[in-house]
N, CA, C and O atoms as a DFTB+ gen file, in Angstrom:
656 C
 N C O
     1  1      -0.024      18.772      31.832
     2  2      -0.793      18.553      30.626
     3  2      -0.842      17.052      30.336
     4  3       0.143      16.331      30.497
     5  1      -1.973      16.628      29.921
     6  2      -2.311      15.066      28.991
     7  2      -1.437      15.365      28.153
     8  3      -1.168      16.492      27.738
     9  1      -0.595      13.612      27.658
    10  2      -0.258      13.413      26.650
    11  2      -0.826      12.680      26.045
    12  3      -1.757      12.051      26.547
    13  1      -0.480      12.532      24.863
    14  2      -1.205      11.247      23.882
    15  2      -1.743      10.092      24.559
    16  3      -2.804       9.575      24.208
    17  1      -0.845       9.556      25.788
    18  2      -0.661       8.007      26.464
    19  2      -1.956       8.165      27.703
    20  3      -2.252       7.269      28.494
    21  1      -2.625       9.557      27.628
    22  2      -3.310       9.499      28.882
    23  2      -2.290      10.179      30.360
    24  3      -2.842      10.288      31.455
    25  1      -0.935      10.544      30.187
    26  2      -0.023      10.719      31.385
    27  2      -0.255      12.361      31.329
    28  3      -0.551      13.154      30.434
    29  1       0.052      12.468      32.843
    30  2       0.708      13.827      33.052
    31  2       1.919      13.855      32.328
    32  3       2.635      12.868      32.495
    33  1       2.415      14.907      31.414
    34  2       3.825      15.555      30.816
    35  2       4.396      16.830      30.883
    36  3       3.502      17.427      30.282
    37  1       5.237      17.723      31.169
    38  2       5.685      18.840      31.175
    39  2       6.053      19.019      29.694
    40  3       7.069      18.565      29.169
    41  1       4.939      19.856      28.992
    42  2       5.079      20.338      28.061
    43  2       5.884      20.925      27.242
    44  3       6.139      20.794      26.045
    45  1       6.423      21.926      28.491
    46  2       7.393      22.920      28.633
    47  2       8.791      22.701      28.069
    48  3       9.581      23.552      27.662
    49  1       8.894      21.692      28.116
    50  2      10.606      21.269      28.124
    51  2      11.063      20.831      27.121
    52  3      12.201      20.402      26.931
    53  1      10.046      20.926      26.284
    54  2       9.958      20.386      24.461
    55  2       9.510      21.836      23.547
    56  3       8.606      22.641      23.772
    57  1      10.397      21.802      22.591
    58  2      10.408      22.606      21.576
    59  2       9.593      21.886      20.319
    60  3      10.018      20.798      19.931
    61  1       8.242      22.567      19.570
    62  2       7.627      22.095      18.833
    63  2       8.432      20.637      18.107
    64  3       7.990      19.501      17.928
    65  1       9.524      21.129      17.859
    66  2      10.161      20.183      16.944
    67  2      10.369      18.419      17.915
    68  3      10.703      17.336      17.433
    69  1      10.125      18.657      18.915
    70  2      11.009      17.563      19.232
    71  2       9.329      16.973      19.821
    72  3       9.116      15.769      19.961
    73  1       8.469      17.827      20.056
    74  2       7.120      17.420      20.494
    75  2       6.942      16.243      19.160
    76  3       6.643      15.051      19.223
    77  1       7.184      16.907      18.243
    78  2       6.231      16.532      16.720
    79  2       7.475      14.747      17.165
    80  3       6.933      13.657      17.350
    81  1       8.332      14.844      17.203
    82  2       8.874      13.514      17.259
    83  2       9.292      12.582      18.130
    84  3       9.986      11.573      18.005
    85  1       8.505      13.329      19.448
    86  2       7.875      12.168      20.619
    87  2       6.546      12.103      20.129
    88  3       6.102      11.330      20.978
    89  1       5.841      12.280      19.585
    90  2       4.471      12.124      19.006
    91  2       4.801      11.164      18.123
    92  3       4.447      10.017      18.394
    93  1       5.782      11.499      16.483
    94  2       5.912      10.253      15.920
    95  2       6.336       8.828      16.468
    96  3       6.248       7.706      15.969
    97  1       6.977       9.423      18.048
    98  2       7.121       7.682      18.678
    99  2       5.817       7.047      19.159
   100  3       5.451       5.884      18.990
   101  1       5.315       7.841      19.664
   102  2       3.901       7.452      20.470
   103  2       2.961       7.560      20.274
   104  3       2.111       7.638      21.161
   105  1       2.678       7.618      18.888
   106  2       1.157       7.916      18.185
   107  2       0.457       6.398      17.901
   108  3      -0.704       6.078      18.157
   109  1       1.382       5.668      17.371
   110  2       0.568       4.303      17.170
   111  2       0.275       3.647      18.213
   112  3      -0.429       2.651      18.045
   113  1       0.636       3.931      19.347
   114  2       0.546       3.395      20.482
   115  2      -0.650       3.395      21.177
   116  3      -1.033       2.604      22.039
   117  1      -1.223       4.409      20.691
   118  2      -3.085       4.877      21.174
   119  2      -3.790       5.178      19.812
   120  3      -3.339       5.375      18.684
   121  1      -5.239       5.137      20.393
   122  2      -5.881       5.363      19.334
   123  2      -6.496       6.411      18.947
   124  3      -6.557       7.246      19.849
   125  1      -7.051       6.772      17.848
   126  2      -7.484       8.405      17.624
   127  2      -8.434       8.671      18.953
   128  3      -8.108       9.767      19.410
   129  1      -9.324       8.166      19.618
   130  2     -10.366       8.532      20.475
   131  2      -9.357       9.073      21.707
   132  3      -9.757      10.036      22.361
   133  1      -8.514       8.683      21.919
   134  2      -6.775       9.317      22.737
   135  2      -6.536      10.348      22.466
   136  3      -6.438      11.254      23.293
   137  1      -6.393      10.469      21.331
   138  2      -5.724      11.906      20.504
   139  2      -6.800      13.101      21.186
   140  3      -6.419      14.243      21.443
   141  1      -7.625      12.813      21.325
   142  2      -9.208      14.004      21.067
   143  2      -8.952      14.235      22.672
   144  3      -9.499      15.262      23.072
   145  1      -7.973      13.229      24.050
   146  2      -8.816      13.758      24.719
   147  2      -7.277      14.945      25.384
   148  3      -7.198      15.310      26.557
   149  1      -5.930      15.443      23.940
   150  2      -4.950      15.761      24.547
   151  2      -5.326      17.522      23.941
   152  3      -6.292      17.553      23.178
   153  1      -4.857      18.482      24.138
   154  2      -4.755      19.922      23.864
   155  2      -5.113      19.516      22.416
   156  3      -5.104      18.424      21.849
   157  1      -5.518      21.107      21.899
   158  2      -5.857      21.209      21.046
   159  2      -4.797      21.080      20.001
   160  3      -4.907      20.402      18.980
   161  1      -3.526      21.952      20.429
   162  2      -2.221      21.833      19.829
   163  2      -1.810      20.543      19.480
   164  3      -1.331      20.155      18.415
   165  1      -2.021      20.011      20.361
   166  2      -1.274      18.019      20.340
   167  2      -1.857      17.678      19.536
   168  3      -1.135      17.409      18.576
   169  1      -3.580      17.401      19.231
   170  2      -4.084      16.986      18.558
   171  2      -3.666      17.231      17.052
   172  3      -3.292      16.306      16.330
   173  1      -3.774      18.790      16.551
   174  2      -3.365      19.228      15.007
   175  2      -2.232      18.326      14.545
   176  3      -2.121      17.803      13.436
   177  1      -1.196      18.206      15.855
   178  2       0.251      17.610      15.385
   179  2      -0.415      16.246      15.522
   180  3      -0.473      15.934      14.332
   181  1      -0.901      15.330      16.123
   182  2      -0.899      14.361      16.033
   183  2      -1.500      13.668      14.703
   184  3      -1.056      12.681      14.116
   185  1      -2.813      14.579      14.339
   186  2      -3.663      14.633      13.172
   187  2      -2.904      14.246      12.048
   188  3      -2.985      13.195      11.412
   189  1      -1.663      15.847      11.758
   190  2      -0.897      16.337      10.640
   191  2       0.314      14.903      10.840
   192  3       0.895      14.875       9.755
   193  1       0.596      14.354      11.273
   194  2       1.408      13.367      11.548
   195  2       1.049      12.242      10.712
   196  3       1.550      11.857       9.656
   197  1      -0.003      11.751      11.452
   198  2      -1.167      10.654      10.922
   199  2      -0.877      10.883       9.438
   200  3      -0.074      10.179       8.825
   201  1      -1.625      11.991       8.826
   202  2      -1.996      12.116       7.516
   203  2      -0.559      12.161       6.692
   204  3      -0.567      11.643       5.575
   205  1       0.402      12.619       7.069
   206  2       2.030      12.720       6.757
   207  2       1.758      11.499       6.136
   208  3       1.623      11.208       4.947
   209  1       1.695      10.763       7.281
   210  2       2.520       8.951       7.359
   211  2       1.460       8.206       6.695
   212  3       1.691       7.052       6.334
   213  1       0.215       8.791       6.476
   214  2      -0.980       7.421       5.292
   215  2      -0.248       8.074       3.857
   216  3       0.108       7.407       2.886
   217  1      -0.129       9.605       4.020
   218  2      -0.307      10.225       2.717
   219  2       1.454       9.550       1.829
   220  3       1.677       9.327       0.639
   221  1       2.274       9.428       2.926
   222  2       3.781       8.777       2.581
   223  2       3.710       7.509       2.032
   224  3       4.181       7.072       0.983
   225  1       3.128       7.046       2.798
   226  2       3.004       5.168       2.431
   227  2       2.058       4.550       1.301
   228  3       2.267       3.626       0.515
   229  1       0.784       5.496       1.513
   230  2      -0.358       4.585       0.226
   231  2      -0.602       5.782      -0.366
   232  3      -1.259       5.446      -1.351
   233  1      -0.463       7.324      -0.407
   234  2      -1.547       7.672      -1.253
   235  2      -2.745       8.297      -0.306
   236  3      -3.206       8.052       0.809
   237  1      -2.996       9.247      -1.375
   238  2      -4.760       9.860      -0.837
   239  2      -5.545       8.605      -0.993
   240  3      -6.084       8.258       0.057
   241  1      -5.722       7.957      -1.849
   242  2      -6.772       6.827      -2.292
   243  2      -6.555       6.411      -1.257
   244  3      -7.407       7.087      -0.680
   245  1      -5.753       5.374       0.152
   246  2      -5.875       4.776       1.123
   247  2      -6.459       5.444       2.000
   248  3      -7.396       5.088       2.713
   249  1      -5.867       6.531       1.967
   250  2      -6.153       7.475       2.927
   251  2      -7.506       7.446       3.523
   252  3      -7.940       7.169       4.641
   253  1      -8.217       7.962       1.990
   254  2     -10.101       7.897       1.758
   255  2     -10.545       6.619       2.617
   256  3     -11.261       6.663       3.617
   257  1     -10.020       5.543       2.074
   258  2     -10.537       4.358       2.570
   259  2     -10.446       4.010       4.018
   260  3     -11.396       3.400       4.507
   261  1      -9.254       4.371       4.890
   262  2      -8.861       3.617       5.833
   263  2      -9.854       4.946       7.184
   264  3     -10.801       5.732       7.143
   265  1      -9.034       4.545       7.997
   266  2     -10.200       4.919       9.206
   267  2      -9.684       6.339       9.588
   268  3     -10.403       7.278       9.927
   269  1      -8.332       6.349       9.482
   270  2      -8.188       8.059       9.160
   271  2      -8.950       9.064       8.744
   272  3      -9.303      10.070       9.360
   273  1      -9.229       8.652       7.426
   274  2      -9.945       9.453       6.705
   275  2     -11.160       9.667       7.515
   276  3     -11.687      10.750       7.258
   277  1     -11.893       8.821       8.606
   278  2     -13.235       9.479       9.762
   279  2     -12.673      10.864      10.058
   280  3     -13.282      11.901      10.322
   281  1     -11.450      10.650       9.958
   282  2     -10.829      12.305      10.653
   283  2     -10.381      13.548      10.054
   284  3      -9.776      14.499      10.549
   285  1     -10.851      13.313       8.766
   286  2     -10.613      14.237       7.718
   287  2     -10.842      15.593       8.159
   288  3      -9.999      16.411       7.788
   289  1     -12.065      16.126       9.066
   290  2     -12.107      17.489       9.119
   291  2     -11.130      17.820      10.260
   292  3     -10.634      18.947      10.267
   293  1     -10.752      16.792      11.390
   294  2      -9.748      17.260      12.463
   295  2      -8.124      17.663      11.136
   296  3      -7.145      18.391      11.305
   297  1      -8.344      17.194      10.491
   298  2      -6.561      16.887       9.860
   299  2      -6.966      18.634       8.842
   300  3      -6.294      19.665       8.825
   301  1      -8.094      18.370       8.233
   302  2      -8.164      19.967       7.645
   303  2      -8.038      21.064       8.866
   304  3      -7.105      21.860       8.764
   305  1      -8.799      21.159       9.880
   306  2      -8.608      22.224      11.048
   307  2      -7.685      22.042      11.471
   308  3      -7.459      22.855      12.366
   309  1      -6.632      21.094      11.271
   310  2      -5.382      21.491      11.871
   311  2      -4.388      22.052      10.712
   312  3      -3.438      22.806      10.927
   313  1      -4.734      21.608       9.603
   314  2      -3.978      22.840       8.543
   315  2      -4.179      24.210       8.577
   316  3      -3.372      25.124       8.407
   317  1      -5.161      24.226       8.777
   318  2      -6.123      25.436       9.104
   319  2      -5.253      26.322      10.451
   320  3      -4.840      27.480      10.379
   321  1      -5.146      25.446      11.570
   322  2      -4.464      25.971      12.867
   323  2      -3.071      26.424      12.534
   324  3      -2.615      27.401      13.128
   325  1      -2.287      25.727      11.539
   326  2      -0.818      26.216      11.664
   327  2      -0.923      27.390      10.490
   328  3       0.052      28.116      10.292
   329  1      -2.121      27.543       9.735
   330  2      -1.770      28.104       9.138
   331  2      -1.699      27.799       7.331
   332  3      -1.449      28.661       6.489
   333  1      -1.882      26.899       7.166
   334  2      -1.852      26.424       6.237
   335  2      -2.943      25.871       4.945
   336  3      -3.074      24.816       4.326
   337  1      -3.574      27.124       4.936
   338  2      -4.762      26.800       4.530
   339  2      -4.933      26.041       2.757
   340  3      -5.608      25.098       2.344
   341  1      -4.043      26.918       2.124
   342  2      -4.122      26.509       0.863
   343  2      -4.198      24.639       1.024
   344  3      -5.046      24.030       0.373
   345  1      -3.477      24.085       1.709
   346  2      -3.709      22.700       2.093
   347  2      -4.646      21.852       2.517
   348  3      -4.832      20.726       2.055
   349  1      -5.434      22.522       3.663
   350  2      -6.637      22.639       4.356
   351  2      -7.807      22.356       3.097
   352  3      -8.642      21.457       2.994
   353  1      -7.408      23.829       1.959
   354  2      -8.562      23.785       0.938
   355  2      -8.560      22.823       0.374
   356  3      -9.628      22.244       0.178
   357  1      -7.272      22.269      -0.124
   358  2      -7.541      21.177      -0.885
   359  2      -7.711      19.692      -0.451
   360  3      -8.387      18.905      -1.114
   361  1      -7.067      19.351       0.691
   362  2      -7.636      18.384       1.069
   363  2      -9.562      18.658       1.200
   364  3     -10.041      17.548       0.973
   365  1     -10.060      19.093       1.315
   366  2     -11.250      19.793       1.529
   367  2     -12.220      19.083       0.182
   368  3     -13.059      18.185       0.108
   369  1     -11.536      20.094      -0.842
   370  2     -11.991      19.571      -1.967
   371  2     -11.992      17.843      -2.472
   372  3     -12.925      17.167      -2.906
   373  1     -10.635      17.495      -2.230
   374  2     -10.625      15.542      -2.075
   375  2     -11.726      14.997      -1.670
   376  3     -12.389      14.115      -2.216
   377  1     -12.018      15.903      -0.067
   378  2     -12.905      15.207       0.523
   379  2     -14.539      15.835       0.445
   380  3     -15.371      15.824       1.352
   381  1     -14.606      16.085      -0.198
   382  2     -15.751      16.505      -1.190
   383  2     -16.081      15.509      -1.915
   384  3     -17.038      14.842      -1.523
   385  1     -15.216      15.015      -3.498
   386  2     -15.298      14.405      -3.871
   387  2     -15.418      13.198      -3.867
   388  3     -15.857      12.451      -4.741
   389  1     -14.850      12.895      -2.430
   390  2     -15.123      11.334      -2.212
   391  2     -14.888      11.252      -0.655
   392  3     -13.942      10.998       0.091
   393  1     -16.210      11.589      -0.536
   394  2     -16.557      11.669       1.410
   395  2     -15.355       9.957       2.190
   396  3     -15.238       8.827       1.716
   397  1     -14.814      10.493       3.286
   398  2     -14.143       9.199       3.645
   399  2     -14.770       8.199       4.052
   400  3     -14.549       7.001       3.877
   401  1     -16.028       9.030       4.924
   402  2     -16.680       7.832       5.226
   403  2     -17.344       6.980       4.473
   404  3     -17.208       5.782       4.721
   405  1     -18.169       7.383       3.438
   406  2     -18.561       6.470       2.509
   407  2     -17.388       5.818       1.883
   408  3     -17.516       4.603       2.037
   409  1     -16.424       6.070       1.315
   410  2     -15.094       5.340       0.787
   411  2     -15.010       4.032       1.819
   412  3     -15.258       2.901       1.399
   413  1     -14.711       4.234       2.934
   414  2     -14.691       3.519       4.074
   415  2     -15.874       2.323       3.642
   416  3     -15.849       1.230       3.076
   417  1     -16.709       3.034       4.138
   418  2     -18.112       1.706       3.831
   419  2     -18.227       1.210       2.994
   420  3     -19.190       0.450       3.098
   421  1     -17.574       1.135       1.687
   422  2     -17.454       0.935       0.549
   423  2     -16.513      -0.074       0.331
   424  3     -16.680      -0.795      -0.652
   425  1     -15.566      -0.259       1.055
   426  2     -14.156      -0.607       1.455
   427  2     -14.658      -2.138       1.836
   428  3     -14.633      -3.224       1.257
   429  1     -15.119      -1.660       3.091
   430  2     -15.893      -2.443       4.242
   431  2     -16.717      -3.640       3.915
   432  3     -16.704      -4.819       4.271
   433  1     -17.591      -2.761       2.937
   434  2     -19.030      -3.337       2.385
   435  2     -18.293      -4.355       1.387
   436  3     -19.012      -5.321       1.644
   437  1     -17.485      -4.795       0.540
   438  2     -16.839      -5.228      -0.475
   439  2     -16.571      -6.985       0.324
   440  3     -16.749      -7.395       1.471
   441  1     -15.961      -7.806      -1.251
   442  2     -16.011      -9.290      -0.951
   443  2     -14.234      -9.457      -0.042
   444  3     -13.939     -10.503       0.537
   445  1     -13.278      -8.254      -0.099
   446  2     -11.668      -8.257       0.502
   447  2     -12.542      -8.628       1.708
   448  3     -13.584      -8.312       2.281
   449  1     -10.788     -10.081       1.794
   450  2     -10.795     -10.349       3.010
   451  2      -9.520      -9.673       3.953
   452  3      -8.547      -9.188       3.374
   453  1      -9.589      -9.681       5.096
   454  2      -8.191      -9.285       5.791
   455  2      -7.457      -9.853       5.031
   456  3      -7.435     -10.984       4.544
   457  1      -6.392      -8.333       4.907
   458  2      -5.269      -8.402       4.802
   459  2      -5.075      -8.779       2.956
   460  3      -3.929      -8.741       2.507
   461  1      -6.155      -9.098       2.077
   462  2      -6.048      -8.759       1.125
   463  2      -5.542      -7.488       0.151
   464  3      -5.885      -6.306       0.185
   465  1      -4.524      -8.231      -0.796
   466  2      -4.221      -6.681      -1.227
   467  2      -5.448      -6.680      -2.951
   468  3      -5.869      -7.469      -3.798
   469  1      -5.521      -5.240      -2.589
   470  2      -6.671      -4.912      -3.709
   471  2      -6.557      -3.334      -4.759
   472  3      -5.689      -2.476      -4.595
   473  1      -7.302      -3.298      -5.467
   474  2      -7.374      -1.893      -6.066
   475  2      -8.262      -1.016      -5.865
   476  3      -9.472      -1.241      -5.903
   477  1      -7.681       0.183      -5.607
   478  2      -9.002       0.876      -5.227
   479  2     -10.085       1.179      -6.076
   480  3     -11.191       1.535      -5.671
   481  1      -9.801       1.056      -7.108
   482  2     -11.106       1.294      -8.352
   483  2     -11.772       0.040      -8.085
   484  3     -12.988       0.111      -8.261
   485  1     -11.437      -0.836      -7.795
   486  2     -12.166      -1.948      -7.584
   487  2     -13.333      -2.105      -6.395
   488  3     -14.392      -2.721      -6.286
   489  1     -12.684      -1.362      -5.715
   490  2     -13.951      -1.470      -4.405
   491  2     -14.515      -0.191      -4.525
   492  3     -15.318      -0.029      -3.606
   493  1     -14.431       0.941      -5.379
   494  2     -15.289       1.949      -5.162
   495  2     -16.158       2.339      -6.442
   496  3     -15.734       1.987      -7.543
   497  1     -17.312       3.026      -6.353
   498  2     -17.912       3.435      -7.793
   499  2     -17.090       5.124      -7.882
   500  3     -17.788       6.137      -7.901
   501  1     -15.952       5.175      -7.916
   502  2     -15.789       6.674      -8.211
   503  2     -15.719       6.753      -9.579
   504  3     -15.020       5.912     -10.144
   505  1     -16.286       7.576     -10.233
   506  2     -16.275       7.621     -11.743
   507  2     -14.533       7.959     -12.269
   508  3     -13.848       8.526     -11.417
   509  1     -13.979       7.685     -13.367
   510  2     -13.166       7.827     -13.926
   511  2     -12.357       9.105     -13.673
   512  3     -11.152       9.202     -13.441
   513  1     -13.411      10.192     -13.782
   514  2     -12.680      11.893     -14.074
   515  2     -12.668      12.022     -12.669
   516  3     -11.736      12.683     -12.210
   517  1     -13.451      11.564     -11.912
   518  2     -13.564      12.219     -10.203
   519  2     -12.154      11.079      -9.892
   520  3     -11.269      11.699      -9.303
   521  1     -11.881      10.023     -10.078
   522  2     -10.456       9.576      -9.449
   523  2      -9.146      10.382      -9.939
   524  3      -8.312      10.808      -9.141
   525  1      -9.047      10.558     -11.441
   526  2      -8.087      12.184     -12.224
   527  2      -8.290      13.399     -11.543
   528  3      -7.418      14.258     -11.667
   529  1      -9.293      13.637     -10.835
   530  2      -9.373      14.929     -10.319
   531  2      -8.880      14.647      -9.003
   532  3      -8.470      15.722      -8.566
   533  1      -8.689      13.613      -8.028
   534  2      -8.020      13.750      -7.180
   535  2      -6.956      13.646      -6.956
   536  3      -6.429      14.128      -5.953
   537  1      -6.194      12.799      -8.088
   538  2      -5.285      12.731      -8.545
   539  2      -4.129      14.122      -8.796
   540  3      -2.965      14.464      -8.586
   541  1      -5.270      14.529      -9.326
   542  2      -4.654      16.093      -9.762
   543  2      -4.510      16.894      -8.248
   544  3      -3.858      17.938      -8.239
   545  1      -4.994      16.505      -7.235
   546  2      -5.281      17.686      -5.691
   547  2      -4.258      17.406      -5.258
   548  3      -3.528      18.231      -4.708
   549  1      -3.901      15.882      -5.442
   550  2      -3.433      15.256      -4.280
   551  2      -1.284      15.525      -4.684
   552  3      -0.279      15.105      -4.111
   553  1      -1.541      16.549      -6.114
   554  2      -0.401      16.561      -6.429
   555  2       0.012      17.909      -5.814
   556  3       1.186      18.265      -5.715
   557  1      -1.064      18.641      -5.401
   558  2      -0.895      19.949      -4.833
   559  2      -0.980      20.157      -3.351
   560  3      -0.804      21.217      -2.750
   561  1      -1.305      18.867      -2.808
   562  2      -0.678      18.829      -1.490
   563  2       0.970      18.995      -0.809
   564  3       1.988      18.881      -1.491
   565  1       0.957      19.204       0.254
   566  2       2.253      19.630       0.606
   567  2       3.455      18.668       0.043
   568  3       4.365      19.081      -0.675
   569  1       3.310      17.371       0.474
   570  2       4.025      16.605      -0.013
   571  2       4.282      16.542      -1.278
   572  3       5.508      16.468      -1.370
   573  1       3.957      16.534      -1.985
   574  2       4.129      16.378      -3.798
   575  2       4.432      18.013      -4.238
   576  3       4.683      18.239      -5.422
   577  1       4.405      18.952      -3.418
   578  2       4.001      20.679      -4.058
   579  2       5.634      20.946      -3.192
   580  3       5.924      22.130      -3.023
   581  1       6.483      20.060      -2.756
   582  2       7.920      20.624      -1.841
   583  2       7.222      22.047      -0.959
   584  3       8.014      22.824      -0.425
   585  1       6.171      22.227      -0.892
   586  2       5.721      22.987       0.104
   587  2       6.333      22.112       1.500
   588  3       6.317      20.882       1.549
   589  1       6.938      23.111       2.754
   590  2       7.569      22.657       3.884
   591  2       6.367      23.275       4.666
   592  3       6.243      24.355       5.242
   593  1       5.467      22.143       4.475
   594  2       4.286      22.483       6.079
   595  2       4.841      21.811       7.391
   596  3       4.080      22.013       8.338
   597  1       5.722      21.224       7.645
   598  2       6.366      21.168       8.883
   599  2       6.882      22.856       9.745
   600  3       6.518      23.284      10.840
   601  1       7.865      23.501       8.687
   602  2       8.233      24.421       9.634
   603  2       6.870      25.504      10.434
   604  3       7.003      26.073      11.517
   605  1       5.747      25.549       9.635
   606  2       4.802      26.343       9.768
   607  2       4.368      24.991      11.759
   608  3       4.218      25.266      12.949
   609  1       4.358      23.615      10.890
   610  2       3.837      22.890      12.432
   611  2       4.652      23.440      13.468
   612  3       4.272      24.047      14.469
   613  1       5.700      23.187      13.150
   614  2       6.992      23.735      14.183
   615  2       6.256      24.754      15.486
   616  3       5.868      24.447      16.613
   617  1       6.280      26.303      14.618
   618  2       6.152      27.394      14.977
   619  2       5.132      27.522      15.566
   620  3       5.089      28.215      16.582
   621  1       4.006      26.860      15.057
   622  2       2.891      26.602      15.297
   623  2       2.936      26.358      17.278
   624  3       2.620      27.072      18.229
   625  1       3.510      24.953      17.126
   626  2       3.555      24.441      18.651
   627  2       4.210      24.882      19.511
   628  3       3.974      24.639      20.695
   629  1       5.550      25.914      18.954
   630  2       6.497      26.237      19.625
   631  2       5.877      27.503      20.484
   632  3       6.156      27.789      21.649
   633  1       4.672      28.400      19.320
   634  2       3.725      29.313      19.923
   635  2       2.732      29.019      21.395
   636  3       2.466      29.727      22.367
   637  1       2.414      27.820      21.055
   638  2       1.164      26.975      21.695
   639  2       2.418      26.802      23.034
   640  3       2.088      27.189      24.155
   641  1       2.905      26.598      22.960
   642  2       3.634      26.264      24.455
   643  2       4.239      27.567      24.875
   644  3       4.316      27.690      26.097
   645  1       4.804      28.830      23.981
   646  2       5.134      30.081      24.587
   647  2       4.008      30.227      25.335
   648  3       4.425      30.592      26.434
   649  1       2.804      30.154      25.378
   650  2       1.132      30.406      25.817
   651  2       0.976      30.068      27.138
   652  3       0.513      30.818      27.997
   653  1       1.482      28.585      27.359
   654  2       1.442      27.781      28.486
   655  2       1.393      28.887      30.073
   656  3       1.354      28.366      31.188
């Protein structure tokens, strides 16, 4: 099987759990167009990883903005894959409200230079109640809801390789 890096890997010899954290070593290492070309399984985890680690550090609001967010429907279909839909929905709804890609272009389109730090109300027209309303989603995501969508990833991959 492809891994993330482009290599042949024996899949086999990894238990979801320990996949998900040779992935957290080797994910920044390539770029999403990488990710797309490994199993379908790899991908969800690599996706659900990604979004872990924007959603840990900045926030949904970065999230929207940064280039991740192009990948918003891979990161929902992979909630979707383990199972996890109530999550799936609501990221869904976020991204409803404030498509990533336009956030992005918006981002983009603005006077920030690299590496400027900025506000996000500042570079976007999201109206007042639509930034409170995501506000409000983004509290019902896994992370903020002590919902454990890891063990569901777990099982998830640990399935995907019983398959092999």
């Amino acid at each position: 099987m492809i891994w993330i890096d482009g290599n042949e890997i024996n899949i086999k010899q990894f238990t979801g759990k320990e996949i998900c954290e040779k992935l957290a070593a080797d994910l920044w290492s390539n770029d999403y167009k990488q990710w797309l070309k490994c199993a379908d399984f790899i991908q969800a985890a690599s996706f659900l990883i990604a979004f872990d680690t924007e959603l840990t550090m900045e926030g949904i609001f970065t999230f929207l903005e940064n280039s991740i967010g192009h990948y918003a429907p891979n990161i929902i279909q992979a909630f979707r894959s383990i199972g996890d839909n109530s999550d799936a929905d609501t990221l869904e709804e976020i991204c409803r409200l404030a498509p990533p890609d336009l956030m992005r272009d918006e981002f983009l389109s603005g006077d920030s230079q690299a590496y400027d730090i900025t506000v996000f109300n500042d570079d976007h027209e999201l109206k007042e109640e639509t930034a409170e309303m995501i506000e409000e989603l983004e509290k019902q995501l896994y992370l903020n809801s002590g919902f454990d969508m890891w063990e569901l990833l777990y099982k998830y991959l640990d399935e995907q390789i019983e398959k092999l």
